[in-house]
C-alpha positions as CSV (number, residue, x, y, z in Angstrom):
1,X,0.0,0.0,0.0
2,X,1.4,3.3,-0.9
3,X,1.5,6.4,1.7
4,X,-0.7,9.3,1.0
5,X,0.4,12.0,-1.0
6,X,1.7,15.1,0.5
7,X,-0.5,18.3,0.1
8,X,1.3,21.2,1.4
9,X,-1.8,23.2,1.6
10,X,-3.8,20.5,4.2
11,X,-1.0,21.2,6.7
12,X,1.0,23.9,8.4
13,X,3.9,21.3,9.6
14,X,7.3,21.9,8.8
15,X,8.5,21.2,5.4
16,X,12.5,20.0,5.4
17,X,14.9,19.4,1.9
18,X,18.1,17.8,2.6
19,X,20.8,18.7,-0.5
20,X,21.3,14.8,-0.6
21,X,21.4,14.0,-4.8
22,X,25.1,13.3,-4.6
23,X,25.6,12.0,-0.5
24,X,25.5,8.5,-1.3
25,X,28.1,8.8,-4.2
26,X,30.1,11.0,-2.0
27,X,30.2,8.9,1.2
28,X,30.7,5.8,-1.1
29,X,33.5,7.0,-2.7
30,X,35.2,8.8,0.2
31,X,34.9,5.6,2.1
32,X,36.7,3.1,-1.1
33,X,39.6,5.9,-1.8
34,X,40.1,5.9,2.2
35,X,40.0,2.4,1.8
36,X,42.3,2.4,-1.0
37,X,44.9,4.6,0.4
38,X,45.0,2.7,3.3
39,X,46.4,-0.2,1.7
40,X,48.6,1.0,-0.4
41,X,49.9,2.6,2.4
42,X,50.5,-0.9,4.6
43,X,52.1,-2.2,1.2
44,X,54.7,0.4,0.7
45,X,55.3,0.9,4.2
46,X,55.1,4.5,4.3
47,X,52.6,6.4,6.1
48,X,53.0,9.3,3.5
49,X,51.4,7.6,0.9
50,X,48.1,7.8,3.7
51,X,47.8,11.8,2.7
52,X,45.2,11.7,0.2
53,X,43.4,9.5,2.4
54,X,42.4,12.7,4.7
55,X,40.7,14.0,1.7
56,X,38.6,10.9,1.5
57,X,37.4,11.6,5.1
58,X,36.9,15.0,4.4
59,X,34.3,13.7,1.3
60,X,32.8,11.1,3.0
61,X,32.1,13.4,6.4
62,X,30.3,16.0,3.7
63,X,28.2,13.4,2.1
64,X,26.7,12.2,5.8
65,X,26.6,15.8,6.7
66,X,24.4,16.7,3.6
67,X,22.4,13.5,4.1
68,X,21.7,14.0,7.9
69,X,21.1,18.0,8.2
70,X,18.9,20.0,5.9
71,X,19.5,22.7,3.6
72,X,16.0,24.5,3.6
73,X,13.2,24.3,5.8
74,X,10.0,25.8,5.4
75,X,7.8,27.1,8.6
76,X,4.4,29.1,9.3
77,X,5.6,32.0,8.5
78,X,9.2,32.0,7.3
79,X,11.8,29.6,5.6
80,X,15.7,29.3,6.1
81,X,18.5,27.7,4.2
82,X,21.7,26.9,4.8
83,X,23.8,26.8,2.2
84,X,27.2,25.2,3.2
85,X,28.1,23.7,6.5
86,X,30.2,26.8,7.6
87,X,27.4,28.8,6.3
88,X,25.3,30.5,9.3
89,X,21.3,30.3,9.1
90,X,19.2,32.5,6.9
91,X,15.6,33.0,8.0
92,X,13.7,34.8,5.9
93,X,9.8,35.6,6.6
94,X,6.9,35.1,3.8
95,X,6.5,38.9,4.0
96,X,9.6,40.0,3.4
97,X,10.3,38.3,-0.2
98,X,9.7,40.8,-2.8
99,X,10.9,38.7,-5.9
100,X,11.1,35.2,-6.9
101,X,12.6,33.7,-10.4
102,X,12.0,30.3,-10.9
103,X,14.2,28.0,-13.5
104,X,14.7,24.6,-13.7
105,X,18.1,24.5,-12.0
106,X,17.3,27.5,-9.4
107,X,16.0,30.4,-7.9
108,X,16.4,33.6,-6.8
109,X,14.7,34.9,-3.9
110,X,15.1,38.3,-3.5
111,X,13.8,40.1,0.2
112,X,13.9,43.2,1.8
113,X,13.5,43.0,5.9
114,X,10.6,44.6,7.4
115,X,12.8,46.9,9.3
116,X,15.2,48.0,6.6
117,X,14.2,51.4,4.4
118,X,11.8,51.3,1.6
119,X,14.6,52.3,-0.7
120,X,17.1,50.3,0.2
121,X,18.2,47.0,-1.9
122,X,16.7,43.7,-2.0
123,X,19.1,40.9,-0.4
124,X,19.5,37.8,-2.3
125,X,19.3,34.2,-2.2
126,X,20.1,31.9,-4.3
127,X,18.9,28.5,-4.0
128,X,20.7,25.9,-6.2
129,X,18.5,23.4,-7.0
130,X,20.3,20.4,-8.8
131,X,21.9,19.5,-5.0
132,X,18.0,18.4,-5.0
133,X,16.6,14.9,-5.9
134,X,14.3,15.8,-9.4
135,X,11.2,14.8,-7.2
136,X,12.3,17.1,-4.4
137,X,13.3,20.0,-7.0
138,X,9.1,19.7,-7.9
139,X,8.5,19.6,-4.6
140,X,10.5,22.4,-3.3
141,X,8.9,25.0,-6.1
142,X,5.4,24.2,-5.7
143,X,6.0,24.8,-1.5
144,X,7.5,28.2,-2.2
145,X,4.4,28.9,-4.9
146,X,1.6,27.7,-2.0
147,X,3.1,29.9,1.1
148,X,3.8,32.7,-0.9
149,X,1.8,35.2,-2.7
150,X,1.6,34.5,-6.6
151,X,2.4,38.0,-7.4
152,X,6.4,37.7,-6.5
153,X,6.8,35.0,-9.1
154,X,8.5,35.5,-12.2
C-alpha cells in the first residue's frame, strides 16, 4: 500500500529538503579511496602515501553531513537555508520576499527585511537546486508557490 500524497496546503507542519542528490556517491566514494589509500599505504610501508586518504574523510564526512542536516526548511511563517556547513542560518519571513525567479536548476529569492528602508536594496538568495533529488526540485517549487503570494513569481 502506498502512503498518501503530500499536500502542502492541508497542513501547516514543517516542510524540510536535505541537499542529498550526490551524498550517497560522495560517502561511497570517500569511504573506497580511504579504503584504497590505506592499503597501499601498509604495502609500501610509508605512512606518507596515507595523505590523500584525509581527503577521503573530508568527502565522506560532507556526504553524511548533507544526508543528515537539511538545507532549507519551510515554517508558518518563514523559511531558512543553509547553504554550506560553515554557512550561518538565513531566516527569511513570507513577507519580506519581494521577488522570486524560478528555473529549472534554481532560484532567486530576492527580500527586503521589514525593518530596513523602503529604498534600500533587496538581499538575495540563491537556492541551487540540482543538489535536490528531481522529485524534491518539484517539490521544493510548488512549497514556495503555496506559502507565498503568486504576485512575486517570475
Amino acid at each position: 500500500m502506498n502512503p498518501p500524497e503530500y499536500d502542502d496546503s492541508l497542513t501547516t507542519d514543517k516542510v524540510i529538503f536535505h541537499a542529498d542528490r550526490y551524498a550517497d556517491m560522495m560517502t561511497t566514494c570517500g569511504g573506497i579511496l580511504f579504503f584504497f589509500c590505506m592499503v597501499v599505504a601498509a604495502a609500501a610501508g610509508n605512512l606518507d602515501m596515507m595523505r590523500p586518504g584525509f581527503a577521503a574523510v573530508v568527502m565522506a564526512m560532507f556526504g553524511v553531513w548533507q544526508k543528515r542536516n537539511a538545507w532549507l526548511s519551510f515554517n508558518n511563517d518563514c523559511f531558512e537555508t543553509r547553504l554550506a556547513p560553515a554557512a550561518g542560518w538565513h531566516t527569511v519571513l513570507y513577507s519580506e520576499v519581494t521577488h522570486v525567479e524560478a528555473s529549472p536548476g534554481m532560484l532567486l529569492v530576492q527580500y527586503r527585511k521589514h525593518n530596513a528602508p523602503a529604498d534600500a536594496k533587496p538581499a538575495r538568495i540563491k537556492l541551487k537546486l540540482g543538489a535536490l533529488k528531481q522529485e524534491e526540485r518539484t517539490r521544493c517549487i510548488d512549497t514556495f508557490r503555496s506559502r507565498l503570494p503568486a504576485s512575486v513569481f517570475v
